[in-house]
N, C-alpha and C positions, 0 to 999 in steps of 0.2 A: 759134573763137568767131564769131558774127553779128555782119557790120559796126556793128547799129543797138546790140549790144551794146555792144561795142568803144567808138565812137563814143560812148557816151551822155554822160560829163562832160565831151566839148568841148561838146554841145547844151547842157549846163547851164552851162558857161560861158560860150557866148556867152549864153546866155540871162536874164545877170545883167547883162550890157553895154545901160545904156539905147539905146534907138532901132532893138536888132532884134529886128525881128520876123518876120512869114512871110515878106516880101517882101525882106528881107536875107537868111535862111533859104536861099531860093531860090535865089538868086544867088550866096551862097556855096556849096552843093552845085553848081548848073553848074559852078562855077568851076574847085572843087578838087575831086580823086579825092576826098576823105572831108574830114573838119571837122580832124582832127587836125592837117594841112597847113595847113587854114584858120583854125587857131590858132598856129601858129606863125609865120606871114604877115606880110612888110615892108610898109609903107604903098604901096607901090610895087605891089605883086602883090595885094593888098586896092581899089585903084583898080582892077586889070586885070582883076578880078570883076564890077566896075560898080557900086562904093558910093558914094556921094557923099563930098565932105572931110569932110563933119559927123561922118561915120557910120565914116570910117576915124579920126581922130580921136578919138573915142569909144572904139574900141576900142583901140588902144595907147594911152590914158591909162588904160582902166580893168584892161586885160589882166595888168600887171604886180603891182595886188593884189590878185589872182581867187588861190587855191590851189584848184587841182582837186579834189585831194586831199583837202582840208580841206573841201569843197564836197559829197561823196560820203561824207563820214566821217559830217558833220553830218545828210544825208538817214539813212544805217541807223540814226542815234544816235535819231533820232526818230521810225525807224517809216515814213518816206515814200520809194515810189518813186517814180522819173521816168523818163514812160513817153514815147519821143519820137516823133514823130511818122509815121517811116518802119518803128516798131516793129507787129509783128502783133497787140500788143496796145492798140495805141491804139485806142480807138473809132471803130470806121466810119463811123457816123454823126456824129459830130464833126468828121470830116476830110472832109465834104461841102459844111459851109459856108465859105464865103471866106475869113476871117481868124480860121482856127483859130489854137491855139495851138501852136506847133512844138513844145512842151516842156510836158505833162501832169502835174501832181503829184499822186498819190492816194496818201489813207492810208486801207485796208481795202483790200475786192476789187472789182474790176469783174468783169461774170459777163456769159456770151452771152444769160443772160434781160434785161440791161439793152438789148436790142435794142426790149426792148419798152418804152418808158419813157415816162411823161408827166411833164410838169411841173407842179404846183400852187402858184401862188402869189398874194399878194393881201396884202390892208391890213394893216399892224402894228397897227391900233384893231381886233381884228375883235369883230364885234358875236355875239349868242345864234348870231344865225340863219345868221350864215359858219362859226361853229365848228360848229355842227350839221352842216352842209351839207357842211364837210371832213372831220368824221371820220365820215360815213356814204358818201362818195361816193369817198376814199380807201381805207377801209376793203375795199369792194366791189372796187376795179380790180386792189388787190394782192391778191385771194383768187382775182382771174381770171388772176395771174401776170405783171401791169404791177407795172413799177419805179416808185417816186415820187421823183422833182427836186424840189430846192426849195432857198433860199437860206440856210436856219438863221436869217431873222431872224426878230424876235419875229411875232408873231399869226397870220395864215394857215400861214405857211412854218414855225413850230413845229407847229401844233395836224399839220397833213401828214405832218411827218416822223414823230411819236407816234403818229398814228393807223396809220401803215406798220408801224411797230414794231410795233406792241400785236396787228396781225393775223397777224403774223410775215409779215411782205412784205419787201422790198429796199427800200430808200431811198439815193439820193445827194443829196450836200449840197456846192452849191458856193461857195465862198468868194472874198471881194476882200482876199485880206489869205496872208500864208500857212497853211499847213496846223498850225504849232506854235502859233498864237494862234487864239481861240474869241472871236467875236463876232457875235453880243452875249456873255461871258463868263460869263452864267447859264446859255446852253447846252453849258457844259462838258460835264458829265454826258449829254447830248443825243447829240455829238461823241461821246461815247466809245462809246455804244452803236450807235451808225450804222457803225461803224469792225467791227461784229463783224457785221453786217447789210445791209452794203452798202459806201460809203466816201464819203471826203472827198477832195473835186477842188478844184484852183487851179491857174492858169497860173503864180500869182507862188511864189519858192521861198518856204524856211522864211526866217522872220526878216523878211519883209516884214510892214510895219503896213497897217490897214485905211485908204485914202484916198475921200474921195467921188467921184472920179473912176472910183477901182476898181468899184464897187458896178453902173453904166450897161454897162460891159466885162464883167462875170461873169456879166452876163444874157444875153448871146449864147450862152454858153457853156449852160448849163440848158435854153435853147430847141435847141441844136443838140444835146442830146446826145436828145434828146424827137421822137418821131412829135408830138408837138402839146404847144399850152398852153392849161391848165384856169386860167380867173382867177374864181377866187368871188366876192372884192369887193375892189374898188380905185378909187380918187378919181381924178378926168379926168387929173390929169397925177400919177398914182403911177409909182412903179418897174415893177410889173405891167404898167400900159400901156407900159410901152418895151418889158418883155419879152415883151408880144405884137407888138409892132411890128418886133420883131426876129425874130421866129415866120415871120411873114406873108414879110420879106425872105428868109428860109431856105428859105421852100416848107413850112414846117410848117403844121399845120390849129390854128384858133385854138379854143377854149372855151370859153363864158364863163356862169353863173351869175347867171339873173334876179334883181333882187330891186327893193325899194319904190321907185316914183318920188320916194317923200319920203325916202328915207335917201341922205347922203353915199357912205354905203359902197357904192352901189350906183350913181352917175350912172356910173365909170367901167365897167362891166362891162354894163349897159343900152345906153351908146353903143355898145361893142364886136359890140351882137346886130343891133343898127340897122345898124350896118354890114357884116354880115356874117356874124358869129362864129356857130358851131353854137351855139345854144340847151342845156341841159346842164338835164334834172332831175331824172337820177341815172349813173350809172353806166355802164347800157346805151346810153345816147345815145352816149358816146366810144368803146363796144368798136364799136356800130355803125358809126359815122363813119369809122373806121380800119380797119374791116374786118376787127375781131379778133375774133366771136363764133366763125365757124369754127372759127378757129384755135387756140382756147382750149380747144373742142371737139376738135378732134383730139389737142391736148397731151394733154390728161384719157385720152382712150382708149388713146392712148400709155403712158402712166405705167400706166394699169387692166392691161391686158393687155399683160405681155412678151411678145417676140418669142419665137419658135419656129425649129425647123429647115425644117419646111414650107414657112414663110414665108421661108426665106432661100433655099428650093429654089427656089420662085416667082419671087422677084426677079430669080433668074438668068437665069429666062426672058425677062419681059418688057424691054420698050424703052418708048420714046415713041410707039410705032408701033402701033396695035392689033394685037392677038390671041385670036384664037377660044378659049375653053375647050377644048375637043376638041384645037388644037393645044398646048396650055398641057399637060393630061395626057399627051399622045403624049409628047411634049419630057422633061417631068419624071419619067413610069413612077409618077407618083401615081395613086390611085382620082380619080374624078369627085366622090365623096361629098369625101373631103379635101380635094380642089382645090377644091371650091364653098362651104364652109364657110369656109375658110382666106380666098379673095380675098373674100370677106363682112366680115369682122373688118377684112382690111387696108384695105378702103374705108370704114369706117369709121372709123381708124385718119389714114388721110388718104396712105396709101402709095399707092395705085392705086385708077383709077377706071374706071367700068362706060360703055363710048362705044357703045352698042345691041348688042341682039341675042347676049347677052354676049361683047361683046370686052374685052380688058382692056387697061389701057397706064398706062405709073407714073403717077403724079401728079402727082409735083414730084421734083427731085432730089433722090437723100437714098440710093439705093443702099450705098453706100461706108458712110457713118455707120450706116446699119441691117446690115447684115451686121458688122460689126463689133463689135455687142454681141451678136450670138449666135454668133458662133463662137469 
């Protein structure tokens, strides 16, 4: 079994001991060959890691009524896994900003299309002209194969997650509270269908209650798991604006959604274009900004047309390195008519591209994944 397997309910139990976090994390993997060592650990050998007394402390008072057991029973009882940190399936782009979470809790599926993901979020008051503006501008990014984030609370961060649904898109929903409790608890029903559609994320395990403190901390999380953040409409100092301020810190591209110089709902997301933020006034603004019309493009021709034996002959050929057609058919014992038809599709396709004169040479890495669904 894989260590981050093995491992995983000491991450979740230390990760019920207040005060650790990535940076305890850390220093307890230096420290010890694996966490299970680092859960069984005298105060003495928990010092020799480099904890502070607070923080050893902490953990042998709180160690003795953690049941691991009972801790892993409670996660399948409810449907949530916990995905840790050092696991291949945590999200890569989550594990880029600073002060990820060593201990991921999702209930539903994370998917490699969540690579592509933005976030939308904004005012719990939202007005005609934000819910317009969400569920047409949502609508559009999940038909182009973006994921929509959002925080499940009321106004923006609902009308998003519905509008994901309803086009049959992906949505995740991340939470300050844990994953067994729904808050705002009108979005039960919400919760349940995101869960078949996407999933619900939180650092904190099951049985934690929602804190206002929590709420500031879960927006890091939505911006990092996000190539950017879309803010429709938010008040100068909303939630929204920290979760673009926390964007910006990440290296994510921010978004933001003109509207009236006389509407509240709109000073915060005005100032945000004042200073910087892409201008948004639909859809194609953010595939452009992110550089995803391409690539949405090449998905589509992907999906249009499976792959062939031809095209797996082909592959074999080419490198990163041009190559002449002429020696492309020499090589492969295909006609010229196949071979020219064939690398036509796959450059469109987004497998190989044409470098003059037709030479050919891959495009991107992806050998290995392409031959493997046709053979």
């Amino acid at each position: 079994m894989e260590n981050y397997k093995r491992d995983s309910k000491y991450w979740v139990g230390f990760s019920l001991i207040p005060g650790i976090g990535p940076v305890r994390f850390n220093q307890l993997q230096s420290h010890f060959p694996n966490l299970a060592e680092a859960w069984a650990a005298g105060p003495k050998e928990l010092k020799q890691a480099g904890l502070d007394s607070g923080t050893v402390k902490s953990i042998v008072t709180s160690r003795p009524g953690i049941s691991l057991d009972v801790e892993m029973e409670k996660l399948d009882r409810t449907g949530v896994q916990a995905i840790i940190s050092n696991s291949p399936d945590y999200p890569k782009r989550l594990k880029e900003i600073y002060d990820f979470p060593p201990v991921l809790y999702v209930k539903g599926t994370l998917s490699p299309r969540d690579d592509w993901t933005i976030a939308v979020v904004g005012t719990r008051r939202a007005t005609n002209y934000g819910r317009q503006v969400t569920e047409e501008i949502t609508s559009d990014l999940v038909k182009n194969n973006v994921t929509i984030a959002s925080g499940l609370a009321r106004g923006i961060d609902t009308i998003a997650h519905r509008s994901a649904l309803e086009a049959g898109g992906r949505t995740l929903a991340v939470f300050a509270c844990g994953l067994d409790i729904v808050y705002p608890s009108e979005n039960a029903e919400l919760a349940r269908r995101i869960t078949l559609q996407g999933a619900l994320v939180s650092e904190y395990p099951p049985g934690t209650k929602p804190r206002p403190d929590y709420f500031p901390r879960r927006n890091r999380i939505m911006s990092g798991l996000s190539l950017g953040v879309l803010v429709v409409e938010a008040g100068e100092t909303s939630g929204a604006m920290i979760t673009a301020r926390l964007a910006l810190e990440q290296n994510r591209e921010v978004f933001a959604v003109p509207g009236s110089i006389l509407s509240p709902a709109s000073i915060g997301t005005n100032k945000l274009i004042q200073e910087g933020a892409k201008l948004v006034r639909d859809y194609r603004d953010v595939l452009q900004e992110l550089n995803l019309t391409v690539a949405t493009h090449q998905m589509e021709m992907k999906d249009l047309v499976s792959g062939s034996e031809t095209e797996a002959a082909l592959l074999k050929q080419l490198g990163h390195e041009p190559i002449h057609i002429d020696e492309v058919c020499r090589s492969s014992g295909l006609p010229i008519s196949s071979v020219s038809s064939t690398l036509a599709m796959m450059e469109l396709k987004g497998l190989v591209k044409q470098v003059g004169a037709m030479n050919y040479a891959l495009a991107r890495e992806g050998r290995e994944e392409y031959t493997a669904k046709v053979e």
